[in-house]
N, CA, C and O of each residue as an XYZ file, in Angstrom:
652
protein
N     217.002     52.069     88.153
C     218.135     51.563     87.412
C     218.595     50.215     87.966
O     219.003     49.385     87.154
N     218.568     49.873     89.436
C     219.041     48.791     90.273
C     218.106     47.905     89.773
O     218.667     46.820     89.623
N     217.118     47.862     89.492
C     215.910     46.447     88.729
C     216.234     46.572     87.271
O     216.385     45.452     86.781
N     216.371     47.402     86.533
C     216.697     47.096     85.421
C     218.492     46.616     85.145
O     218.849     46.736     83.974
N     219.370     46.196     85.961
C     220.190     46.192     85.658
C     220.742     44.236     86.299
O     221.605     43.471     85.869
N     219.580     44.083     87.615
C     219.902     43.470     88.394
C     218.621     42.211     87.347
O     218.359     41.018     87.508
N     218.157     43.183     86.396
C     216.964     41.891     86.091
C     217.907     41.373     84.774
O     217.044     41.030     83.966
N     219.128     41.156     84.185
C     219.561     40.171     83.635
C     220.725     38.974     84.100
O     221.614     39.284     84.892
N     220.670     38.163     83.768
C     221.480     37.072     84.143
C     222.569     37.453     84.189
O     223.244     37.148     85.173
N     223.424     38.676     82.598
C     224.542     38.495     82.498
C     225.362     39.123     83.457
O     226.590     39.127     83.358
N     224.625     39.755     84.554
C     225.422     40.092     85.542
C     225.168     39.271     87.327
O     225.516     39.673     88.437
N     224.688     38.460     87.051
C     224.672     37.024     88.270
C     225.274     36.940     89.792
O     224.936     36.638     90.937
N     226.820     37.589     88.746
C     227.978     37.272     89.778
C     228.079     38.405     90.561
O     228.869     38.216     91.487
N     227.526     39.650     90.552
C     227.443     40.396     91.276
C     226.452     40.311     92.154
O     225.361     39.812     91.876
N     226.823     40.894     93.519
C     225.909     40.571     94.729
C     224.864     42.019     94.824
O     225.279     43.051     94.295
N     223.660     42.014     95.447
C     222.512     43.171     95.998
C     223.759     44.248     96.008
O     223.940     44.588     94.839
N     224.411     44.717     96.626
C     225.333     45.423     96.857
C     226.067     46.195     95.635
O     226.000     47.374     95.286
N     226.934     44.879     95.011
C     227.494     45.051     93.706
C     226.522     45.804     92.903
O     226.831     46.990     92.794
N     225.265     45.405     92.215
C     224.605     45.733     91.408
C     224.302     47.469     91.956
O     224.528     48.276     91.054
N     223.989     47.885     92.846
C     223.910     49.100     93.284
C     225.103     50.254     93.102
O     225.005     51.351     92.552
N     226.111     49.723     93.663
C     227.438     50.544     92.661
C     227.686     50.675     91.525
O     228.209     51.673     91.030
N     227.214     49.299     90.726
C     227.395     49.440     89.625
C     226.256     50.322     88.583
O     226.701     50.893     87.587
N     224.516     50.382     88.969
C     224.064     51.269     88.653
C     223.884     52.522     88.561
O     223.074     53.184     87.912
N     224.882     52.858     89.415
C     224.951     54.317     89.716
C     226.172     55.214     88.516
O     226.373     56.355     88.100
N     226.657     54.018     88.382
C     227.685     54.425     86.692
C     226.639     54.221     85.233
O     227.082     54.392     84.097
N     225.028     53.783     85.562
C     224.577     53.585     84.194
C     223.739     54.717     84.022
O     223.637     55.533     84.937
N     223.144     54.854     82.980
C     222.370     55.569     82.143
C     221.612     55.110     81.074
O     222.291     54.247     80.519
N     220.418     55.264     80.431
C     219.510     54.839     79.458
C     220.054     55.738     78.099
O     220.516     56.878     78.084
N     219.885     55.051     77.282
C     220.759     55.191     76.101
C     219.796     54.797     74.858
O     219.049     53.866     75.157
N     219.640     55.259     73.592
C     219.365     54.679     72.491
C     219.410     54.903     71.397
O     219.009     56.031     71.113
N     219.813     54.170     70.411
C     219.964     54.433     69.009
C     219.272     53.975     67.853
O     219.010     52.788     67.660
N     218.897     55.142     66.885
C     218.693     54.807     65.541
C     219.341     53.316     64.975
O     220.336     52.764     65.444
N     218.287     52.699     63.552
C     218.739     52.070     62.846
C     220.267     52.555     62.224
O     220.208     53.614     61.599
N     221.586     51.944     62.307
C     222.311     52.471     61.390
C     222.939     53.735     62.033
O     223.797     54.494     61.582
N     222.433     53.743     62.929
C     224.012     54.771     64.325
C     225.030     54.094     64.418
O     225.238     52.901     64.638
N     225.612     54.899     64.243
C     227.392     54.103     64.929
C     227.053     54.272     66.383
O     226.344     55.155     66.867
N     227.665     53.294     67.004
C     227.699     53.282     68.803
C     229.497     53.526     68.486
O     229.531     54.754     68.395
N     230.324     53.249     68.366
C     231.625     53.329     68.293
C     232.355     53.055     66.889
O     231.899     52.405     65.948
N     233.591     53.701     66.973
C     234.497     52.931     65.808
C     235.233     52.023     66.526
O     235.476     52.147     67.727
N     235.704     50.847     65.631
C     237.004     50.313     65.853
C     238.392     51.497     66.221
O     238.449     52.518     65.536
N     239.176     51.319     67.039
C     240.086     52.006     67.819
C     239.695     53.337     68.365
O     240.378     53.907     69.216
N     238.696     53.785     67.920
C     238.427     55.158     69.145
C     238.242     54.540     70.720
O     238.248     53.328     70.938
N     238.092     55.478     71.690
C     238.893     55.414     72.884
C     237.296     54.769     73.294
O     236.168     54.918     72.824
N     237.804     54.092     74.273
C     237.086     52.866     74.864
C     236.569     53.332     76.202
O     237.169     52.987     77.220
N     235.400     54.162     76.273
C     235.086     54.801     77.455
C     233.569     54.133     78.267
O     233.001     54.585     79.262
N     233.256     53.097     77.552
C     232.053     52.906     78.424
C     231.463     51.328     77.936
O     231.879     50.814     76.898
N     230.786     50.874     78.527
C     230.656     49.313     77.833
C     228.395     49.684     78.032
O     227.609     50.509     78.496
N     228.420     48.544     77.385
C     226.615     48.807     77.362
C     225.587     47.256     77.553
O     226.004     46.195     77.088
N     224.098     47.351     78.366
C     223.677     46.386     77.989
C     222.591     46.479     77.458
O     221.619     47.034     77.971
N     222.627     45.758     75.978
C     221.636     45.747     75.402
C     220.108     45.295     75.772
O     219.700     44.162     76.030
N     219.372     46.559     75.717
C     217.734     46.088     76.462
C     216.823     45.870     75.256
O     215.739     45.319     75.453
N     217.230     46.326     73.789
C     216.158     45.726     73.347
C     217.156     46.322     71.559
O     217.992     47.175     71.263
N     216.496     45.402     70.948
C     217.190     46.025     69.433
C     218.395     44.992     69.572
O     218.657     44.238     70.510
N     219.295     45.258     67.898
C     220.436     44.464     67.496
C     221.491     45.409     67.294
O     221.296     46.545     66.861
N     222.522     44.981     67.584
C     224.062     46.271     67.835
C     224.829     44.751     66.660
O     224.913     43.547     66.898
N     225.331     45.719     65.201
C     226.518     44.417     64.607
C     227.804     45.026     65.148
O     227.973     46.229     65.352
N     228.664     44.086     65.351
C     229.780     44.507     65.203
C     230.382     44.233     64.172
O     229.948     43.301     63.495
N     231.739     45.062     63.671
C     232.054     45.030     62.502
C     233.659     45.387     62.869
O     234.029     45.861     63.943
N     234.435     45.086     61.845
C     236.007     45.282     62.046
C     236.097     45.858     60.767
O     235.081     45.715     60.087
N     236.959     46.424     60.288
C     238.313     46.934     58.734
C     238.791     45.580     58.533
O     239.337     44.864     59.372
N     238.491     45.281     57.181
C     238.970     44.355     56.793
C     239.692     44.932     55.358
O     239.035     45.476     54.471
N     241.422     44.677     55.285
C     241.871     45.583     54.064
C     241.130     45.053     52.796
O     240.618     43.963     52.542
N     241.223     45.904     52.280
C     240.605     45.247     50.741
C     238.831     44.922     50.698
O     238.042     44.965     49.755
N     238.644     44.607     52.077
C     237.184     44.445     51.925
C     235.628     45.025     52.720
O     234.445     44.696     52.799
N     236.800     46.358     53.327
C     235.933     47.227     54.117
C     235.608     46.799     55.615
O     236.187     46.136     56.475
N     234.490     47.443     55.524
C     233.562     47.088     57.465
C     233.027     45.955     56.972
O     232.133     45.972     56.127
N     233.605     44.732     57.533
C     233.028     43.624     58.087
C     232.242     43.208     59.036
O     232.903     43.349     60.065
N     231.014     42.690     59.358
C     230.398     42.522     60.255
C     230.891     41.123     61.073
O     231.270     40.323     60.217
N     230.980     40.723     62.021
C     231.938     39.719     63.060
C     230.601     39.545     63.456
O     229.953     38.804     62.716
N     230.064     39.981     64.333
C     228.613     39.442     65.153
C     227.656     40.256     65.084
O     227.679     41.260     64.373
N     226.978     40.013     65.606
C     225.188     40.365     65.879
C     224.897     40.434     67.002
O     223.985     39.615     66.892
N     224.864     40.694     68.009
C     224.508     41.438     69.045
C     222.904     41.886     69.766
O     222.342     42.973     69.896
N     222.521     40.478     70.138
C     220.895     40.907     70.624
C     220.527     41.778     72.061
O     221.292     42.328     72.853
N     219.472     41.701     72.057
C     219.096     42.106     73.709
C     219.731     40.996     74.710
O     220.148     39.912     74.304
N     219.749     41.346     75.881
C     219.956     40.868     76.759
C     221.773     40.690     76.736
O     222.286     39.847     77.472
N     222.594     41.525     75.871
C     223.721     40.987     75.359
C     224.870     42.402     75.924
O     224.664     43.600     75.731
N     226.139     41.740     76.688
C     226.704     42.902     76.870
C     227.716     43.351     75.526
O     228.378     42.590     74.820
N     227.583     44.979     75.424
C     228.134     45.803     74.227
C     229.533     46.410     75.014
O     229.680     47.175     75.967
N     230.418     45.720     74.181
C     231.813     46.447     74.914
C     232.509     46.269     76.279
O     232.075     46.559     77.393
N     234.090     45.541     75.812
C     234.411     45.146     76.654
C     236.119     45.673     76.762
O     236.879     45.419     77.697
N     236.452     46.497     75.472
C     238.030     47.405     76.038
C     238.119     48.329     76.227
O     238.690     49.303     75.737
N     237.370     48.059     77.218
C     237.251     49.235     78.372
C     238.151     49.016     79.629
O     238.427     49.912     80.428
N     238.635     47.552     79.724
C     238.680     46.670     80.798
C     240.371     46.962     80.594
O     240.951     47.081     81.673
N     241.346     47.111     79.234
C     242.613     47.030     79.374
C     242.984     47.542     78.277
O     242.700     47.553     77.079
N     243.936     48.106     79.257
C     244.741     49.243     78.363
C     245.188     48.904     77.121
O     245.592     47.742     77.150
N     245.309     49.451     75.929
C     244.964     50.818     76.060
C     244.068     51.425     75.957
O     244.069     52.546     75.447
N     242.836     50.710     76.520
C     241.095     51.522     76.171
C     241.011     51.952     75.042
O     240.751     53.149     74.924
N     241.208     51.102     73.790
C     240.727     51.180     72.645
C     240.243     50.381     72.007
O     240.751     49.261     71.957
N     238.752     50.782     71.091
C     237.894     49.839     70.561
C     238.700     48.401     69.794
O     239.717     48.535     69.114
N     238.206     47.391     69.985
C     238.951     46.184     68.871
C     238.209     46.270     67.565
O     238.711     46.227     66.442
N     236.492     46.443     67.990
C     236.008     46.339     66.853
C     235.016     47.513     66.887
O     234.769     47.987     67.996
N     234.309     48.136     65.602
C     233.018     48.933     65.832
C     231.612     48.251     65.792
O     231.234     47.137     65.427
N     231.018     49.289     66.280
C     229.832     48.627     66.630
C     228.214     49.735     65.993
O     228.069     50.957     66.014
N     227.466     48.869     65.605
C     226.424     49.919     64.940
C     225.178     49.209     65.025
O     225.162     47.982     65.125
N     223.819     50.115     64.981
C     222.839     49.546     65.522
C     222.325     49.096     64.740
O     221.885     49.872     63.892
N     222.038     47.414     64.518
C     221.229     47.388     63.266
C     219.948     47.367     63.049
O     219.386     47.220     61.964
N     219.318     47.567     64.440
C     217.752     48.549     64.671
C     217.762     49.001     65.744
O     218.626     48.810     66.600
N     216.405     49.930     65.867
C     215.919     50.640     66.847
C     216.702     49.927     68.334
O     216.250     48.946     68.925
N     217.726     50.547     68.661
C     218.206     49.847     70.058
C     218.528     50.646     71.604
O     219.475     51.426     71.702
N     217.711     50.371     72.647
C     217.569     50.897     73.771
C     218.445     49.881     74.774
O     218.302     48.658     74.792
N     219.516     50.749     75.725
C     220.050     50.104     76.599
C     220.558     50.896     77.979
O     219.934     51.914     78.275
N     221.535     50.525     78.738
C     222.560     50.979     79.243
C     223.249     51.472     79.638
O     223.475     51.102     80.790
N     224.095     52.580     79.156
C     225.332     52.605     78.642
C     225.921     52.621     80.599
O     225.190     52.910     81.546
N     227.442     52.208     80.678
C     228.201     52.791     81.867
C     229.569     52.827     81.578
O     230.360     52.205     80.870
N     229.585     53.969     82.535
C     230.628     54.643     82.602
C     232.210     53.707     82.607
O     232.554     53.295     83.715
N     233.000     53.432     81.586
C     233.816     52.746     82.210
C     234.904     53.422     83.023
O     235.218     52.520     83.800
N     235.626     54.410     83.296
C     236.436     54.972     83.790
C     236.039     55.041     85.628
O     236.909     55.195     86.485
N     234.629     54.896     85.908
C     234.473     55.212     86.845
C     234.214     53.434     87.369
O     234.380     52.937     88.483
N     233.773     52.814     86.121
C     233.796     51.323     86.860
C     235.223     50.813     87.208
O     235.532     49.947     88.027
N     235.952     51.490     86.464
C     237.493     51.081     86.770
C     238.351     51.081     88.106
O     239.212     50.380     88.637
N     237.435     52.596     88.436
C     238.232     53.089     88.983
C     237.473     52.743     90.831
O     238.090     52.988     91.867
N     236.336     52.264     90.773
C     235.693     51.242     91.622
C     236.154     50.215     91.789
O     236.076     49.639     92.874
N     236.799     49.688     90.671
C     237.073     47.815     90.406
C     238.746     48.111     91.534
O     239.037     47.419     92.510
N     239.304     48.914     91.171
C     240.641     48.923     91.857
C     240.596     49.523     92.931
O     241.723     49.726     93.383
N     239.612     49.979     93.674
C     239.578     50.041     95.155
C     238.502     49.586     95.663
O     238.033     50.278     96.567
N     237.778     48.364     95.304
C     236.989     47.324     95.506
C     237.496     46.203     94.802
O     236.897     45.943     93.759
N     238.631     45.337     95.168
C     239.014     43.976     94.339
C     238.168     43.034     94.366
O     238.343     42.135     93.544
N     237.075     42.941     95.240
C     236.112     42.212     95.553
C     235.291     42.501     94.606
O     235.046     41.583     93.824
N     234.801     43.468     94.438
C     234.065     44.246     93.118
C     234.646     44.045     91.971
O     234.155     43.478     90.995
N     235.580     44.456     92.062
C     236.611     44.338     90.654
C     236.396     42.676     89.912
O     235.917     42.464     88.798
N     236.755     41.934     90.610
C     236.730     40.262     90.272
C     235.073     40.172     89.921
O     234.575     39.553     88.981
N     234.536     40.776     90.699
C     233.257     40.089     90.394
C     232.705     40.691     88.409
O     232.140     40.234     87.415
N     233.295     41.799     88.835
C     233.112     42.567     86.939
C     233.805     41.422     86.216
O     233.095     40.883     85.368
N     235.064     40.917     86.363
C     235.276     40.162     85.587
C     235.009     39.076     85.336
O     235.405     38.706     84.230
N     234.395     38.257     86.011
C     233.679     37.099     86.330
C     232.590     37.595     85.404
O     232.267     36.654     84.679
N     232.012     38.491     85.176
C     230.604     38.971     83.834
C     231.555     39.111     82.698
O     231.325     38.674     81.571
N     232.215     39.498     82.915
C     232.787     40.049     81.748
C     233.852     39.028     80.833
O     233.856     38.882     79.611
N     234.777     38.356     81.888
C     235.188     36.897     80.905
C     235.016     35.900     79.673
O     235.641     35.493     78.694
N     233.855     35.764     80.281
C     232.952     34.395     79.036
C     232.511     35.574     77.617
O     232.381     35.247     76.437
N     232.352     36.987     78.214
C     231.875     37.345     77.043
C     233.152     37.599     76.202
O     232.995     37.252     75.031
N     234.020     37.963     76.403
C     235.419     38.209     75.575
C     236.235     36.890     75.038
O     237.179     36.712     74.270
N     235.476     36.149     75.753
C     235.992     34.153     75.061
C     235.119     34.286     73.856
O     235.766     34.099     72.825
N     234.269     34.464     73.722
C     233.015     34.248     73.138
C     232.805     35.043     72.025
O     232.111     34.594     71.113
N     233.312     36.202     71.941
C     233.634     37.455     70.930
C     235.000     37.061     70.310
O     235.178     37.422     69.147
N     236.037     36.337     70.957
C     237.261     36.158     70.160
C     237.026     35.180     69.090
O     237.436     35.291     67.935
N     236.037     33.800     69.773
C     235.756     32.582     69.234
C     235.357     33.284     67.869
O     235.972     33.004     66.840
N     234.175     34.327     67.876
C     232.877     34.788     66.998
C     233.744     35.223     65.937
O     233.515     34.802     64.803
N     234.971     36.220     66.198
C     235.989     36.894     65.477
C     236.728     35.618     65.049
O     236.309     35.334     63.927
N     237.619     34.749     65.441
C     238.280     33.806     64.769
C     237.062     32.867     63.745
O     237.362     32.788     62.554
N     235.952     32.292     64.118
C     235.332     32.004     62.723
C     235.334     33.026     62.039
O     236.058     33.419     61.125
N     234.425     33.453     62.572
C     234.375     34.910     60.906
C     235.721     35.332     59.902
O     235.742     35.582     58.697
N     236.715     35.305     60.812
C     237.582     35.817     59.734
C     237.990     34.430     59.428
O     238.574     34.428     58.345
N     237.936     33.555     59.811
C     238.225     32.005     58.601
C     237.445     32.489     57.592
O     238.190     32.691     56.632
N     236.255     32.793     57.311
C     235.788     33.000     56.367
C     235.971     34.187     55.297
O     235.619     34.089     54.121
N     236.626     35.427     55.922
C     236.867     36.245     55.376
C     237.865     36.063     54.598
O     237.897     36.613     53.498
N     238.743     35.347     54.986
C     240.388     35.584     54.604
C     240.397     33.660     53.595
O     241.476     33.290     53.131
N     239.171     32.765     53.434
C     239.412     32.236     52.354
C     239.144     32.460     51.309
O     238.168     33.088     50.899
N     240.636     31.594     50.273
C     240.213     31.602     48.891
C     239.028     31.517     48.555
O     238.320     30.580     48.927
N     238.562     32.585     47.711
C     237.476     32.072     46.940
C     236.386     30.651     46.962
O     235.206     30.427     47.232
N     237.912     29.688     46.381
C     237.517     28.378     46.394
C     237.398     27.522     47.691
O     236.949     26.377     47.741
N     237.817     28.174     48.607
C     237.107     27.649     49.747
C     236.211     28.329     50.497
O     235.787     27.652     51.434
N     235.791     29.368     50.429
C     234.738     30.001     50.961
C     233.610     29.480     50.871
O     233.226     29.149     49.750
N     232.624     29.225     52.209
C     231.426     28.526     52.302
C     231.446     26.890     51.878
O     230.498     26.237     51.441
N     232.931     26.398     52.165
C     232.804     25.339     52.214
C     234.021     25.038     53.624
O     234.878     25.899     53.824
N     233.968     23.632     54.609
C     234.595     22.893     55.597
C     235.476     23.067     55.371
O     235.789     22.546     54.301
N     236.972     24.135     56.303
C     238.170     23.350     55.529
C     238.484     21.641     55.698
O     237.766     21.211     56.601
N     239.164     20.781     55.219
C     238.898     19.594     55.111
C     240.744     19.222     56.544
O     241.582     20.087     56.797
N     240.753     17.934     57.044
C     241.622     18.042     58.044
C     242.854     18.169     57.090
O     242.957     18.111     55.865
N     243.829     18.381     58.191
C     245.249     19.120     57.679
C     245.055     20.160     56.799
O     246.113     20.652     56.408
N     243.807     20.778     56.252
C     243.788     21.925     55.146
C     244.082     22.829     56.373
O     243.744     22.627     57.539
N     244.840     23.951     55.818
C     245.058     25.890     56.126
C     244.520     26.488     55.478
O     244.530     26.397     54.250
N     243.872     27.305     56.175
C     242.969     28.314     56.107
C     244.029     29.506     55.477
O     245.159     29.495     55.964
N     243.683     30.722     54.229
C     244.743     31.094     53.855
C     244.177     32.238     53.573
O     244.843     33.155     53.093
């Protein structure tokens, strides 16, 4: 588990050490085309890294159902409110093929992170850029969701609002 976990980048910031605690919370995991991995707001118990296959994420959008927000490849971490309360999903997540990964425990990474602050920081240091990066993914997408008609799939133009 310590080579498969220690062989991607997105966890860097953790040291020989780090990566060893932290494998001991993972497990190999995989899903069907078209599994749900989570809903949006069910309880937020474990985060995942994708080893092979595509995970979409998707939100409730009123009026226009499960929206898909991103795409989600290998090498890509799955789930991140796990990290703050109230450990509930923001968005759901579903496989959109054959996908093998991961999964760990978040309750027990938590509960490592706060009697290892040294540890703790270093999780978030992985985990940061990806929750910048998922908000960014979520604020385009829903520009697009939430325009008129007549502006959908086109620039808004400067001083235009997005509506």
């Amino acid at each position: 588990m310590i080579g498969r976990v220690g062989a991607r980048p997105f966890f860097s910031a953790l040291t020989t050490e780090q990566f060893t605690v932290l494998s001991a919370d993972g497990r190999p995991v995989t899903y069907r085309p078209g599994e749900r991995i989570f809903t949006e707001g069910g309880v937020a118990d474990r985060f995942w890294l994708i080893e092979t296959g595509r995970v979409a994420l998707d939100m409730h959008v009123p009026g226009r159902g499960d929206q898909i927000i991103e795409t989600l490849a290998a090498g890509t971490l799955l789930g991140w409110s796990w990290l703050y309360p109230p450990y509930r999903w923001q968005f759901g997540a579903l496989a959109h093929e054959a996908t093998d990964g991961l999964a760990f425990d978040a309750s027990s990474v938590r509960r490592r992170c706060a009697a290892d602050p040294t540890f703790g920081y270093a999780i978030l240091r992985c985990f940061t850029p990806v929750i910048i990066e998922r908000l960014q993914a979520t604020r385009l997408r829903l520009l697009d969701l939430y325009a008129s008609p007549a502006q959908a799939g086109r620039p808004l133009q400067r001083g235009e609002a997005s509506r």
